[in-house]
PDB file with one MODEL, atoms N, CA, C and O in Angstrom:
MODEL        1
ATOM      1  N   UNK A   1     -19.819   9.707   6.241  1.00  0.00           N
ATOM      2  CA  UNK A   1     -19.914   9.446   4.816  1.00  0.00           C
ATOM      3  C   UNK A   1     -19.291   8.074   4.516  1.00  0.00           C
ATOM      4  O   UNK A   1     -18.092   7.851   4.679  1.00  0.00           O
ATOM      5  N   UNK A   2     -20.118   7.226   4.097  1.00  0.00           N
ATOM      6  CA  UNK A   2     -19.703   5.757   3.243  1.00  0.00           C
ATOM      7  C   UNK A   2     -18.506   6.015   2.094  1.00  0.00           C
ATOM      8  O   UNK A   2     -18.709   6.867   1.229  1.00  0.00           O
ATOM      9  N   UNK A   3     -17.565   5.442   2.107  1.00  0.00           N
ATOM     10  CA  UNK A   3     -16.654   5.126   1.286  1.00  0.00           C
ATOM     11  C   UNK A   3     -16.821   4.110   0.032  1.00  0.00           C
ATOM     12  O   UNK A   3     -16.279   3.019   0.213  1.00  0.00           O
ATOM     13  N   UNK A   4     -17.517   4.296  -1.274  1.00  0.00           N
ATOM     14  CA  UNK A   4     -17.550   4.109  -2.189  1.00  0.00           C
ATOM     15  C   UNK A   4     -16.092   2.620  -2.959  1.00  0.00           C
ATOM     16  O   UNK A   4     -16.126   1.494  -3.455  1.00  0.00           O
ATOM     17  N   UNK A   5     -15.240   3.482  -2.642  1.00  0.00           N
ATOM     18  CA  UNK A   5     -13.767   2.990  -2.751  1.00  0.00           C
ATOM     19  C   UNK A   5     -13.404   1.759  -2.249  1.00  0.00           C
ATOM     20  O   UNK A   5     -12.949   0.781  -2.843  1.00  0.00           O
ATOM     21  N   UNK A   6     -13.671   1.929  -1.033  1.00  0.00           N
ATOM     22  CA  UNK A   6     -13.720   0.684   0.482  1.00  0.00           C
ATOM     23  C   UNK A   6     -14.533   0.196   0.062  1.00  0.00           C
ATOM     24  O   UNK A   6     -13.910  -0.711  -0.489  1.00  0.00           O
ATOM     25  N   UNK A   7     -15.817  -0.039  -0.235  1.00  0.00           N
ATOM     26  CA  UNK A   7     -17.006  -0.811  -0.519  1.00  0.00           C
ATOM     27  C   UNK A   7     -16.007  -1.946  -1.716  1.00  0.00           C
ATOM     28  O   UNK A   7     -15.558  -3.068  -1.480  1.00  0.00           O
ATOM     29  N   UNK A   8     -15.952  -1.443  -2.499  1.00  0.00           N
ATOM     30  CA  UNK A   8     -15.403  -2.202  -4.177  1.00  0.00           C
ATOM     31  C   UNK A   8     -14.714  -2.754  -3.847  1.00  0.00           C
ATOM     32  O   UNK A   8     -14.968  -3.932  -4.099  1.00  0.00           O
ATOM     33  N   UNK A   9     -13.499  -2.577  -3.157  1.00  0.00           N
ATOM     34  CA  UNK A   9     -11.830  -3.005  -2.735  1.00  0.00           C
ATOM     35  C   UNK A   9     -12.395  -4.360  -2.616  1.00  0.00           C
ATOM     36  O   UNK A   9     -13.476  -4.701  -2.137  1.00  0.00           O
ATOM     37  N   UNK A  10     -10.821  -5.546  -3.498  1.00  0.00           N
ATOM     38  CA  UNK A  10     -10.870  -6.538  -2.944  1.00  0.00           C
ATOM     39  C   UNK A  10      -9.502  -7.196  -2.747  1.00  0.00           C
ATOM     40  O   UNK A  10      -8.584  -6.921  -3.519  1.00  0.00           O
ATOM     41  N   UNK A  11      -9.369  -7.898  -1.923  1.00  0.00           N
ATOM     42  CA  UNK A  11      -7.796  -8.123  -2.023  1.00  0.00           C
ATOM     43  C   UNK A  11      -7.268  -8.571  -3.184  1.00  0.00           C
ATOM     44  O   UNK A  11      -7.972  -9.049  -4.073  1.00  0.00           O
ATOM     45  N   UNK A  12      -5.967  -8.450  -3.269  1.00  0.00           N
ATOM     46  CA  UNK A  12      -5.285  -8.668  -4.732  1.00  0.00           C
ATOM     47  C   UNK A  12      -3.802  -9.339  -4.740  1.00  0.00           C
ATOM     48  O   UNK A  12      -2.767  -8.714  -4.514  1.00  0.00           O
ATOM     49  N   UNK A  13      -3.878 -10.558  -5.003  1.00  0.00           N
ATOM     50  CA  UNK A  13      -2.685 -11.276  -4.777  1.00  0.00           C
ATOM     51  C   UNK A  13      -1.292 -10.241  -5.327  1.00  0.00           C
ATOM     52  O   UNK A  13      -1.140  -9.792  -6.463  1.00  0.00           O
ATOM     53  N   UNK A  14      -0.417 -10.058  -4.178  1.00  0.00           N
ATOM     54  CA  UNK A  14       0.977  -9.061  -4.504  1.00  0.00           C
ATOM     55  C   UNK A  14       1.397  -9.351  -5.897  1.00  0.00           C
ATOM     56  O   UNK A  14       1.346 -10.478  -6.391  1.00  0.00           O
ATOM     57  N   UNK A  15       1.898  -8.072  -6.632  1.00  0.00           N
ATOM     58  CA  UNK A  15       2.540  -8.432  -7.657  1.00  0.00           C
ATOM     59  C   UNK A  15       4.250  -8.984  -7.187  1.00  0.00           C
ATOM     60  O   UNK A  15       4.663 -10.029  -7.689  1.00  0.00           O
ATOM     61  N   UNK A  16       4.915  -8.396  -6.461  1.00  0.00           N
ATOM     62  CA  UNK A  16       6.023  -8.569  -5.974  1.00  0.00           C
ATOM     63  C   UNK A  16       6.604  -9.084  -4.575  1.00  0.00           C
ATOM     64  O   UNK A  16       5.976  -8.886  -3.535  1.00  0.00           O
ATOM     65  N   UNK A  17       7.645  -9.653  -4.592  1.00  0.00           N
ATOM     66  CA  UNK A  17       7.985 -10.636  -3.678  1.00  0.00           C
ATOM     67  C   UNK A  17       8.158  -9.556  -2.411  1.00  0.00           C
ATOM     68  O   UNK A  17       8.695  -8.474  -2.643  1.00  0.00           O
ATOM     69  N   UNK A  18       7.796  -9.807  -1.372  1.00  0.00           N
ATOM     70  CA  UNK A  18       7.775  -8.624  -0.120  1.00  0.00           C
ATOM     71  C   UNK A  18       9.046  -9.163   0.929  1.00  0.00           C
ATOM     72  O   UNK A  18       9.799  -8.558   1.694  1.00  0.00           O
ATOM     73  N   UNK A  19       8.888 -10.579   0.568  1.00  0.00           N
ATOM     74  CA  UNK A  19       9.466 -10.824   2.094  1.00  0.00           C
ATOM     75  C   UNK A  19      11.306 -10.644   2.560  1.00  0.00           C
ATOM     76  O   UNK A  19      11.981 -11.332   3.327  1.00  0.00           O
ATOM     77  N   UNK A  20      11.722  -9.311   1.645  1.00  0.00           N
ATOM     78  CA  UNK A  20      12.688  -8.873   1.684  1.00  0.00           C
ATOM     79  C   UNK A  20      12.506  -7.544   1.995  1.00  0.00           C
ATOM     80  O   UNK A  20      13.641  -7.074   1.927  1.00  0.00           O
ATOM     81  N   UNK A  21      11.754  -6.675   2.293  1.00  0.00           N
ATOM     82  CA  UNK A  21      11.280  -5.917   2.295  1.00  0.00           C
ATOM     83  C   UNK A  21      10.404  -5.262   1.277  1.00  0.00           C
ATOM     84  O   UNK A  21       9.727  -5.924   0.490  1.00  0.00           O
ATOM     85  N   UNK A  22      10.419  -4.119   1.297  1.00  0.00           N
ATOM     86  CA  UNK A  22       9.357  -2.930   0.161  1.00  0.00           C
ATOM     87  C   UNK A  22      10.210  -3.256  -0.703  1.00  0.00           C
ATOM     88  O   UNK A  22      11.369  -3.266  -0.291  1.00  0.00           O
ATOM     89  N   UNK A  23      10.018  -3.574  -1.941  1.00  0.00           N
ATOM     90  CA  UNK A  23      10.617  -3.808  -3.103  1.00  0.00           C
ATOM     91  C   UNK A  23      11.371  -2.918  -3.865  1.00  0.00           C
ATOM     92  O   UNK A  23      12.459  -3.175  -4.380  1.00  0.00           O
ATOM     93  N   UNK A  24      10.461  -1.341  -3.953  1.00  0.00           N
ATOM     94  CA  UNK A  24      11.340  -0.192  -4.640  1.00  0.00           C
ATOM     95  C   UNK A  24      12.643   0.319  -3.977  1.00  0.00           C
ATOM     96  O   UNK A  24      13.702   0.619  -4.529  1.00  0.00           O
ATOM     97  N   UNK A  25      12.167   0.363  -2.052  1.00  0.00           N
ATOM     98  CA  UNK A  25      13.805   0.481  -1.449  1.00  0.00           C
ATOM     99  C   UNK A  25      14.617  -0.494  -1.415  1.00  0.00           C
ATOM    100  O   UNK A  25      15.805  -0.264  -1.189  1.00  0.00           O
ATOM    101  N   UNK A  26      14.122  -1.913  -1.651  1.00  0.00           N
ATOM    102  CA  UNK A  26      15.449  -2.599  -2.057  1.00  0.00           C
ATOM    103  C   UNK A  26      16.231  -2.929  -3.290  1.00  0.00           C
ATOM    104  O   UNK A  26      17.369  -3.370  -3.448  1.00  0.00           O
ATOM    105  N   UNK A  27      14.820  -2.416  -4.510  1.00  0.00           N
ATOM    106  CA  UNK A  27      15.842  -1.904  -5.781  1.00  0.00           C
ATOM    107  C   UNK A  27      16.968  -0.942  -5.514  1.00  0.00           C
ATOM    108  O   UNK A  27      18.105  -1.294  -5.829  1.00  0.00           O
ATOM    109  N   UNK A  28      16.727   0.471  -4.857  1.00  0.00           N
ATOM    110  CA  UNK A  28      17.386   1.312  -4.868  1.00  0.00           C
ATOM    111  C   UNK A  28      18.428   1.316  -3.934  1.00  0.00           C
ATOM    112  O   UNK A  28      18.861   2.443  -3.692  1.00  0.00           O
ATOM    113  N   UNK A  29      19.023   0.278  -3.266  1.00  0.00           N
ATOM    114  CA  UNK A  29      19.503  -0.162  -1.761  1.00  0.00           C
ATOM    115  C   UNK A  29      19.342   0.442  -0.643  1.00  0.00           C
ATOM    116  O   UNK A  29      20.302   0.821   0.028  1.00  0.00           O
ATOM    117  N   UNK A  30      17.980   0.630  -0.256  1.00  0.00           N
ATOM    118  CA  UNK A  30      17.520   0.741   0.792  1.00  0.00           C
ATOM    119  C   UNK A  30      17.016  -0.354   1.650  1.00  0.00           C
ATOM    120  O   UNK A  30      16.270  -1.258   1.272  1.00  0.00           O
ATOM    121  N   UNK A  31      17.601  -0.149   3.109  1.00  0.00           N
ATOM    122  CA  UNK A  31      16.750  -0.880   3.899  1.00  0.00           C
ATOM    123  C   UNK A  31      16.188  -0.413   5.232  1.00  0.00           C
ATOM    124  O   UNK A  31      16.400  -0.999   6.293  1.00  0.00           O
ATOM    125  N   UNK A  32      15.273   0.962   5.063  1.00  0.00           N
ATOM    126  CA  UNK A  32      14.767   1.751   6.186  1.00  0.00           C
ATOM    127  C   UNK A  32      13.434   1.977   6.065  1.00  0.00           C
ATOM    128  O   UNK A  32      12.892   2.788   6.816  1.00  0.00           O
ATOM    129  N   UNK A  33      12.826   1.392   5.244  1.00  0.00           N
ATOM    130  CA  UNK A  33      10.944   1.354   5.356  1.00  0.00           C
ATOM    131  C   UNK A  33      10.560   0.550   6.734  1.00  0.00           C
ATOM    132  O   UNK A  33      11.311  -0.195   7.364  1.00  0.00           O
ATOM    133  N   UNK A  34       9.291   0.865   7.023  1.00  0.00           N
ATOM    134  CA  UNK A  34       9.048   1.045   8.094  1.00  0.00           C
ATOM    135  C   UNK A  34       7.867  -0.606   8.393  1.00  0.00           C
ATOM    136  O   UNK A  34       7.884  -1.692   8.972  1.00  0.00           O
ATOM    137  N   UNK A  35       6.924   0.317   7.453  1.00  0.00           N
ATOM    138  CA  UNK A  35       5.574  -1.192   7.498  1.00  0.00           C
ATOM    139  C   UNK A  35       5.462  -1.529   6.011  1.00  0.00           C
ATOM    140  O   UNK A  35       5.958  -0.751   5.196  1.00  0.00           O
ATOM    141  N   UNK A  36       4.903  -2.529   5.648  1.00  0.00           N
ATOM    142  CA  UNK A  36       4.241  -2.254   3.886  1.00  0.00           C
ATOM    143  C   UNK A  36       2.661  -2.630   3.878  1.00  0.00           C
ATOM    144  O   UNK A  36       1.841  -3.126   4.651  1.00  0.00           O
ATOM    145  N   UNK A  37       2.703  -2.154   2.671  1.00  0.00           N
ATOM    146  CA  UNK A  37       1.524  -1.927   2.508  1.00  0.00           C
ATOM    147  C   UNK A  37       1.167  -2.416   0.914  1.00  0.00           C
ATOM    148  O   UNK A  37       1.999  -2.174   0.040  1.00  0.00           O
ATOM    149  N   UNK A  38      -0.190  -3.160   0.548  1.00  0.00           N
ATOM    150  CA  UNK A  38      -0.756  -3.717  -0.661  1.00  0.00           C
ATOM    151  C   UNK A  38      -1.347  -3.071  -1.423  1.00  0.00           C
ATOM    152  O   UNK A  38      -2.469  -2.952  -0.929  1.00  0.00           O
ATOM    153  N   UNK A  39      -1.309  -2.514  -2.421  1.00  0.00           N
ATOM    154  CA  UNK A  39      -2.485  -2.321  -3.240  1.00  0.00           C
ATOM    155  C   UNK A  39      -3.434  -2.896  -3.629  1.00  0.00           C
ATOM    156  O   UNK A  39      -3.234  -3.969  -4.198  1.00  0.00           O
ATOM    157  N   UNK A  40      -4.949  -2.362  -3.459  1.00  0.00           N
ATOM    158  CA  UNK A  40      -5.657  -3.785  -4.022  1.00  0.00           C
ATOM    159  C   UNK A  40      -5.769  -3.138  -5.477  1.00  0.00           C
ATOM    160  O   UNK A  40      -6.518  -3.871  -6.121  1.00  0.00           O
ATOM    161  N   UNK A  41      -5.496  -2.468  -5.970  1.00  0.00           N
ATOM    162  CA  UNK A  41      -6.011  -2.703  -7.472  1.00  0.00           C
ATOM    163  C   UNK A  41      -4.791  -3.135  -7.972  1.00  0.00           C
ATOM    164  O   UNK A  41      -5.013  -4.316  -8.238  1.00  0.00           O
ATOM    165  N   UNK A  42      -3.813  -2.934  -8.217  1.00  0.00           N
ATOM    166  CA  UNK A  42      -2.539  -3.608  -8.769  1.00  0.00           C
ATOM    167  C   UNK A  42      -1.859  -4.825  -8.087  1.00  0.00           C
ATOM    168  O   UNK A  42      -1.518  -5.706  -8.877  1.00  0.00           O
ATOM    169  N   UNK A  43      -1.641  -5.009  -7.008  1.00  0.00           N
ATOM    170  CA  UNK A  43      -0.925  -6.099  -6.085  1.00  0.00           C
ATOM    171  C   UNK A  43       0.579  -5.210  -5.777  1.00  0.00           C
ATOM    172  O   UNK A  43       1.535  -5.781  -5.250  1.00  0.00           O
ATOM    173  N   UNK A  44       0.620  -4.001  -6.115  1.00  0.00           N
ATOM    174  CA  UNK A  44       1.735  -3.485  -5.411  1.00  0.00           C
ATOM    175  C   UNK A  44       2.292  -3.536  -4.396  1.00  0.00           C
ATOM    176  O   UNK A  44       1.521  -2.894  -3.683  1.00  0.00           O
ATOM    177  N   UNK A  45       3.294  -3.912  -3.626  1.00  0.00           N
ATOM    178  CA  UNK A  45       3.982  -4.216  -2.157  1.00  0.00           C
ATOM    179  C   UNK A  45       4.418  -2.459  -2.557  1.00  0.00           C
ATOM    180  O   UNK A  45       4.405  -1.867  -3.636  1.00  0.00           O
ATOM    181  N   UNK A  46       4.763  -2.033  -1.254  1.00  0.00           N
ATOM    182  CA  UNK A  46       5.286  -0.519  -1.471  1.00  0.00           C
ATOM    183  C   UNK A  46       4.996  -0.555   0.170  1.00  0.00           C
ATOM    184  O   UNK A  46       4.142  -1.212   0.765  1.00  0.00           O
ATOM    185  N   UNK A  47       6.151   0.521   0.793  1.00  0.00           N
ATOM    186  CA  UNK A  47       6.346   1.178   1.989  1.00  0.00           C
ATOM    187  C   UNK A  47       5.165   2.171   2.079  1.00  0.00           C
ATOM    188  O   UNK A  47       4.458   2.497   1.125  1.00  0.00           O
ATOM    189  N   UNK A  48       5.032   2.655   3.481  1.00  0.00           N
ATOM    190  CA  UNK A  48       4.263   3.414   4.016  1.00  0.00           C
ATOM    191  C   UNK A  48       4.519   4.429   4.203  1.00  0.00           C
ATOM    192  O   UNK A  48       5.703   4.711   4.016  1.00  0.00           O
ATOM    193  N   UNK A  49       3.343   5.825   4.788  1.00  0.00           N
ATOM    194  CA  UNK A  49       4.126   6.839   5.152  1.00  0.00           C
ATOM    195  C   UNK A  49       4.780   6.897   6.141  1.00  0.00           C
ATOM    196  O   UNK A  49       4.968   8.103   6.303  1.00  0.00           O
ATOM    197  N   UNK A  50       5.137   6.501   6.725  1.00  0.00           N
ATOM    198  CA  UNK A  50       6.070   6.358   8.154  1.00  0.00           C
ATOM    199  C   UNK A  50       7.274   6.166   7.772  1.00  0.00           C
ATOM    200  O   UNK A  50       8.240   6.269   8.528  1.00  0.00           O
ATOM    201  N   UNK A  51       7.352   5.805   6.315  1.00  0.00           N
ATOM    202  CA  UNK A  51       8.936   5.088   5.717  1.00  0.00           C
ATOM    203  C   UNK A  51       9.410   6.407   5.222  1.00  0.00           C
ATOM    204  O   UNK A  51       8.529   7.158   4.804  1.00  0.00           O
ATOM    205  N   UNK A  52      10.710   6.851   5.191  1.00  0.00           N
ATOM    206  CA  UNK A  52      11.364   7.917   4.507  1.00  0.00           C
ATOM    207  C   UNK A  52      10.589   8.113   3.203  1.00  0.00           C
ATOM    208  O   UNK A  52       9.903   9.097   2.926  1.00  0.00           O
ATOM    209  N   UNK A  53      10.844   6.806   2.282  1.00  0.00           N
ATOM    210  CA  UNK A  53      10.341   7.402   0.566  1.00  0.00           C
ATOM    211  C   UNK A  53       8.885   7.168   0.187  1.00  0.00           C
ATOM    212  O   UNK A  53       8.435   7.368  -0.941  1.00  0.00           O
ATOM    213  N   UNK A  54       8.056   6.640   1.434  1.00  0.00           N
ATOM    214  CA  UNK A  54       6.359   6.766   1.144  1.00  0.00           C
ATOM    215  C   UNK A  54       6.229   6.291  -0.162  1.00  0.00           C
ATOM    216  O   UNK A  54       5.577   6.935  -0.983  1.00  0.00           O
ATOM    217  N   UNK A  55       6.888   5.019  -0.507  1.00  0.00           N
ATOM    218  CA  UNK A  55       6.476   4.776  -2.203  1.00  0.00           C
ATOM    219  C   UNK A  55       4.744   3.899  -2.120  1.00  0.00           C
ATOM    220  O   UNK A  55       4.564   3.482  -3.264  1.00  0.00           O
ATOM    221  N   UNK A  56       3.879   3.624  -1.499  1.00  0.00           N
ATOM    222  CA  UNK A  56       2.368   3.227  -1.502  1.00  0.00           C
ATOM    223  C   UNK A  56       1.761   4.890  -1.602  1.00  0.00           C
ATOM    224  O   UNK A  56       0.920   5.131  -2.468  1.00  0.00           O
ATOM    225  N   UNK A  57       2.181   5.874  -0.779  1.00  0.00           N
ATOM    226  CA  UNK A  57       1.852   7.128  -1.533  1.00  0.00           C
ATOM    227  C   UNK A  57       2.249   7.589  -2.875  1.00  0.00           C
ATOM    228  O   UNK A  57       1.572   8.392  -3.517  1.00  0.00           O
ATOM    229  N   UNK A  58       3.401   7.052  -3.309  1.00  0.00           N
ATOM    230  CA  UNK A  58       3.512   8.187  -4.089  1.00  0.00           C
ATOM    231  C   UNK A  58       3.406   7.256  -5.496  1.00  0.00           C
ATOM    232  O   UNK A  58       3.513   7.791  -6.599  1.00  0.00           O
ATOM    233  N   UNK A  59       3.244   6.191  -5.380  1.00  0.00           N
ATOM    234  CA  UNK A  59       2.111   5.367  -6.295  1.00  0.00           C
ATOM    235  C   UNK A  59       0.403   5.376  -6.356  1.00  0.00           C
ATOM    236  O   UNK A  59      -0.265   5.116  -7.357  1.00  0.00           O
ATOM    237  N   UNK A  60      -0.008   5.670  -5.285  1.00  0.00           N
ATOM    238  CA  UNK A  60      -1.357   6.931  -5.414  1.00  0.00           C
ATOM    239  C   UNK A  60      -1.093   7.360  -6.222  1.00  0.00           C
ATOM    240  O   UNK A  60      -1.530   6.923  -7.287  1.00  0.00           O
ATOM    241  N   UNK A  61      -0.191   8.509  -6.195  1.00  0.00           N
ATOM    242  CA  UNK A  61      -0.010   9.738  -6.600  1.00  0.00           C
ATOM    243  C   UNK A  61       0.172   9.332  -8.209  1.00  0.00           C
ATOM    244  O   UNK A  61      -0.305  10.031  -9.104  1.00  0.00           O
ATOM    245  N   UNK A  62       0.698   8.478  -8.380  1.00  0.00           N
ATOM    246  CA  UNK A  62       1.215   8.749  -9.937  1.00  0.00           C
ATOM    247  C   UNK A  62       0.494   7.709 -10.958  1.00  0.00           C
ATOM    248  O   UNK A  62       0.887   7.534 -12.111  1.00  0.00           O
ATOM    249  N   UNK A  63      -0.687   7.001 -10.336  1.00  0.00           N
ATOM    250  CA  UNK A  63      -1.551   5.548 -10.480  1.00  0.00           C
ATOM    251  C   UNK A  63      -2.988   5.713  -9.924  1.00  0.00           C
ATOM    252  O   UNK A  63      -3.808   4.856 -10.253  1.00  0.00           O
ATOM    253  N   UNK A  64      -3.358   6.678  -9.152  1.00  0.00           N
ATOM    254  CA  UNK A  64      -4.533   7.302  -8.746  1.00  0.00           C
ATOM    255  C   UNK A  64      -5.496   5.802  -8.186  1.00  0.00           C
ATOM    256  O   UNK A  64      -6.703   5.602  -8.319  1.00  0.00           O
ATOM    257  N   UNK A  65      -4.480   4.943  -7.563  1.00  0.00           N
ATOM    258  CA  UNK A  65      -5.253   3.197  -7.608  1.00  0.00           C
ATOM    259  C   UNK A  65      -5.896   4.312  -6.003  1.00  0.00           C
ATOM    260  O   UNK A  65      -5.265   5.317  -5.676  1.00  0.00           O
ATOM    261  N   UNK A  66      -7.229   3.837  -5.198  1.00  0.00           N
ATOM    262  CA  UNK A  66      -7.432   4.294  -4.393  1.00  0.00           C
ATOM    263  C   UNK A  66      -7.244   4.068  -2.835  1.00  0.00           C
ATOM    264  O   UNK A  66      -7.178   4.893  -1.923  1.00  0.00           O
ATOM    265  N   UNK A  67      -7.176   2.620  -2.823  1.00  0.00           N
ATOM    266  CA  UNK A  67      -7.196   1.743  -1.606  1.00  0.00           C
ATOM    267  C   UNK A  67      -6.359   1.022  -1.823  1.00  0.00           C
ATOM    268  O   UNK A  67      -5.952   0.645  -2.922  1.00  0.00           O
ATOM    269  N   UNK A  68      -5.793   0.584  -0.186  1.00  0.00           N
ATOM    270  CA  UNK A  68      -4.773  -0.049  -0.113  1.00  0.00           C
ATOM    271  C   UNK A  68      -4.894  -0.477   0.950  1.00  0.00           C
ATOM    272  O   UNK A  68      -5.747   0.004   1.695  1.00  0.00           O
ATOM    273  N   UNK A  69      -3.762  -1.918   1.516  1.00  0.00           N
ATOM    274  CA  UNK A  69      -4.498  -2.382   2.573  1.00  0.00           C
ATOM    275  C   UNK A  69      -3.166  -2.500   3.660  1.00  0.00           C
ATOM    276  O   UNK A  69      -2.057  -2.564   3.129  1.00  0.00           O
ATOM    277  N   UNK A  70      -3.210  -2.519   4.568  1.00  0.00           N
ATOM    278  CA  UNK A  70      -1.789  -2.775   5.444  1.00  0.00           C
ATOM    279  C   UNK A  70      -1.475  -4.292   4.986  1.00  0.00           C
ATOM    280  O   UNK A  70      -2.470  -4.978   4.753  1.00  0.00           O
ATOM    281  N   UNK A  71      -0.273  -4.866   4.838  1.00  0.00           N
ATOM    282  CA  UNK A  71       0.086  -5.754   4.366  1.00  0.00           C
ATOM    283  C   UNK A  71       1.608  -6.529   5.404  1.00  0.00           C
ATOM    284  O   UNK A  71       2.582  -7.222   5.109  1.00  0.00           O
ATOM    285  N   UNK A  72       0.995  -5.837   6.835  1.00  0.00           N
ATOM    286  CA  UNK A  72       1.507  -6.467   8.421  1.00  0.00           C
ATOM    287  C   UNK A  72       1.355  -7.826   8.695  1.00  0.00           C
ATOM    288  O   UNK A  72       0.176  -8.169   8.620  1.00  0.00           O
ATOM    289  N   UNK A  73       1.936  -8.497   8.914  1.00  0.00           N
ATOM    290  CA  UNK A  73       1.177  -9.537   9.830  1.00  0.00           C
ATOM    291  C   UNK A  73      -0.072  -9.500  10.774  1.00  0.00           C
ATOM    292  O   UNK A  73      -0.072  -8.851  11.820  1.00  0.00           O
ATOM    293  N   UNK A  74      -0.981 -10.132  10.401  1.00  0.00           N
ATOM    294  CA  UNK A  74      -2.034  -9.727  11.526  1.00  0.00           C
ATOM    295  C   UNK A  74      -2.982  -8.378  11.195  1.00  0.00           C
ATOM    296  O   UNK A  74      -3.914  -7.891  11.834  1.00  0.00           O
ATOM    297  N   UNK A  75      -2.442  -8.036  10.111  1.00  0.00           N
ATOM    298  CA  UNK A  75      -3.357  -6.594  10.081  1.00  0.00           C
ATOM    299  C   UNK A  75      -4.204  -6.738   8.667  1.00  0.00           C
ATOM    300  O   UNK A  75      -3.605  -7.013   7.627  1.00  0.00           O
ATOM    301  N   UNK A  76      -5.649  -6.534   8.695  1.00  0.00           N
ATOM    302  CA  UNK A  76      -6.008  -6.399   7.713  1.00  0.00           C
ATOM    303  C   UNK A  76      -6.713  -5.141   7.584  1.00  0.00           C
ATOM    304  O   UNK A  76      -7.761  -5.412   6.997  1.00  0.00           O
ATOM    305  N   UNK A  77      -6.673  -4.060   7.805  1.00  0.00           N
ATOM    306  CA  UNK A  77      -6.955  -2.795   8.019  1.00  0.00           C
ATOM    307  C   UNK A  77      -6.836  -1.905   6.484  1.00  0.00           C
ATOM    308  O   UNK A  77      -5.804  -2.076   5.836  1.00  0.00           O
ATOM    309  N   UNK A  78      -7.857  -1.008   5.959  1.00  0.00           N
ATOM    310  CA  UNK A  78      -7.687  -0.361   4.422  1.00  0.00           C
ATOM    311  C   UNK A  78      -7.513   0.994   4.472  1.00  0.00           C
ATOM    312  O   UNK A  78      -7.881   1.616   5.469  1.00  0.00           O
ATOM    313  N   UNK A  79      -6.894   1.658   3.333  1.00  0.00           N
ATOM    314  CA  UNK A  79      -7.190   3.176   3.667  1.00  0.00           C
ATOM    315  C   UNK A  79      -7.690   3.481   2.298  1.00  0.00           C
ATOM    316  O   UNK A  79      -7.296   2.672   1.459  1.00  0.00           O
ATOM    317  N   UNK A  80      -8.451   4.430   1.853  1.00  0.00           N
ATOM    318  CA  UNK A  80      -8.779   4.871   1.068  1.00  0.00           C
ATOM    319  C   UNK A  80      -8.069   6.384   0.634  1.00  0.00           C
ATOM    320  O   UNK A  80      -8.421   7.448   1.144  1.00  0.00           O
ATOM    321  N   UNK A  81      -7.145   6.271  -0.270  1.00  0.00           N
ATOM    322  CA  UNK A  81      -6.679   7.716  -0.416  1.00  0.00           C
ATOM    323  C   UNK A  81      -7.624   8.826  -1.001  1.00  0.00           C
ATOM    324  O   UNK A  81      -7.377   9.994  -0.699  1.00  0.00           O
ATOM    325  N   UNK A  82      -8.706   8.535  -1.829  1.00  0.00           N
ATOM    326  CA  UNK A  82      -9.195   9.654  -2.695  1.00  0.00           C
ATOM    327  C   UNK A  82     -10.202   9.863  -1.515  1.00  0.00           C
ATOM    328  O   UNK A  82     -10.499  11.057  -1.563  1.00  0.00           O
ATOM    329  N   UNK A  83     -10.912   9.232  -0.411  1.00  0.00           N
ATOM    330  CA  UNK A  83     -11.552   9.807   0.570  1.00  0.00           C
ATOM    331  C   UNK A  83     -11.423  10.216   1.928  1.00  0.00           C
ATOM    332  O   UNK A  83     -12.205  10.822   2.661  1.00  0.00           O
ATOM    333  N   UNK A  84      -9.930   9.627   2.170  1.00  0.00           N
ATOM    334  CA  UNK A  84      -9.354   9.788   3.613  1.00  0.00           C
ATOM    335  C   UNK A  84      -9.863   9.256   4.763  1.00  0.00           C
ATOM    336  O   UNK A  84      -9.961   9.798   5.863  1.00  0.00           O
ATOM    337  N   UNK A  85     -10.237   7.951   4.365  1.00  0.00           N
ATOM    338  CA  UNK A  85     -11.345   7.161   4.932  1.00  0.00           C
ATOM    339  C   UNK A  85     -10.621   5.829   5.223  1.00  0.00           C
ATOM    340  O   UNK A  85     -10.003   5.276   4.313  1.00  0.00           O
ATOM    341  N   UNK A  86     -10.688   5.173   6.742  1.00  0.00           N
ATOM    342  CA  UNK A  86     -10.295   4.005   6.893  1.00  0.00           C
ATOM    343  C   UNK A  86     -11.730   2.986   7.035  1.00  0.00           C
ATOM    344  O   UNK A  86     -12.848   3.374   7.374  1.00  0.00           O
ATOM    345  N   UNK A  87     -11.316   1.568   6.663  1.00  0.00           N
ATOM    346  CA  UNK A  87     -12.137   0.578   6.696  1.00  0.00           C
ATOM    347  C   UNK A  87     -11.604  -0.619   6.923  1.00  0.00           C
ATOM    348  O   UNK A  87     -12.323  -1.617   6.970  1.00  0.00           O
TER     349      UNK A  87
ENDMDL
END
């Protein structure tokens, strides 16, 4: 099945400065996220699930944005949350 979601996605210049890490664990003084990750519909920087507080999930969750892109060095890889679909 084609991903609808993935099709549309386009990259989206970050809203927030990354290169300190995930931004919400270093509001909260954290420094144990793992990878980050972009939103393309907002420019959100946010940790992954691999990170303790999964904040790129749980901004899904509360923003229903669908795709998101690894935001690694070297990686340009997408996931689609509402289809569970990589691209």
């Amino acid at each position: 099945m084609s991903c609808q979601h993935l099709k549309e996605a386009t990259d989206h210049a970050p809203l927030s400065a990354y290169e300190g890490g995930c931004p919400p664990c270093v509001a909260a003084g954290f420094d144990d996220w793992v990878h980050l990750r972009l939103c393309l519909s907002c420019g959100l920087v946010a940790c992954c699930d691999s990170s303790p507080r999964q904040h790129m999930s749980a901004h899904f969750a509360a923003e229903r944005h669908p795709v998101m892109r690894s935001f690694e060095p070297g990686e340009a890889w997408r996931w689609c949350f509402e289809d569970h679909q990589i691209g």
